[in-house]
Each structure stands twice: as C-alpha cells, then as structure tokens.
C-alpha positions as CSV (number, residue, x, y, z in Angstrom):
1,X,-89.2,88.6,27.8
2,X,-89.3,91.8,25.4
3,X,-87.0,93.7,28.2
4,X,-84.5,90.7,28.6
5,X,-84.3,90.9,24.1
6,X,-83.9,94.6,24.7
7,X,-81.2,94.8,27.3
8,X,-79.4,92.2,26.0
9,X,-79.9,94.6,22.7
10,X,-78.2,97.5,24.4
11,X,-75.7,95.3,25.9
12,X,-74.7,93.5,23.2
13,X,-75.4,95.8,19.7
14,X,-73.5,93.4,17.4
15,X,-76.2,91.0,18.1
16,X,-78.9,93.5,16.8
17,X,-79.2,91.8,13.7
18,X,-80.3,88.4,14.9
19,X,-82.3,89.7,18.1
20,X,-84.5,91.5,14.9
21,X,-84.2,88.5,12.7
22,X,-85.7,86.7,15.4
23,X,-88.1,88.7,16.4
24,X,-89.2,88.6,12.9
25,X,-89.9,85.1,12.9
26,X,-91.5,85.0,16.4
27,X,-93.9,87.7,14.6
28,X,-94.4,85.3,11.7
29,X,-95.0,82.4,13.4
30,X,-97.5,84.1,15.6
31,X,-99.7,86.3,12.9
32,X,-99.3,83.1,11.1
33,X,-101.1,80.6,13.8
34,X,-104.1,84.0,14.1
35,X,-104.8,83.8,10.3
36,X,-104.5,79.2,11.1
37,X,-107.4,80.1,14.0
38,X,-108.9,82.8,12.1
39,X,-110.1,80.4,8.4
40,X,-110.7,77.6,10.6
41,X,-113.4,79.4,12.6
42,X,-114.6,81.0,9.0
C-alpha cells in the first residue's frame, strides 16, 4: 500500500500535499487507537 502512495507520489507530485496530509491522519488515527489499547490494559 505504502509503494502504490509512493508511486502515485512520483507520478503525480501536485498531489504531494494530500498523499502527506493523509498519511498524517492514517498516523493519527493509528498511534491514537495504541495509546486507546494501551490505558485500557493499564
């Protein structure tokens, strides 16, 4: 999935901006659901 972002990155570089915003909000949501697991288990 990370190549497909990434060649569609070097094929299309206008679309940089919302390949990273989008990546930033796939990180988000998925550090957010770890710290979720992570006080719940605590």
């Amino acid at each position: 999935m990370l190549l497909a972002l990434y060649g569609g990155f070097l094929v299309n570089y206008e679309s940089m901006e919302s390949i990273a915003f989008m990546l930033k909000l796939f990180f988000y949501e998925t550090i957010g659901s770890i710290r979720e697991k992570w006080l719940k288990n605590e």
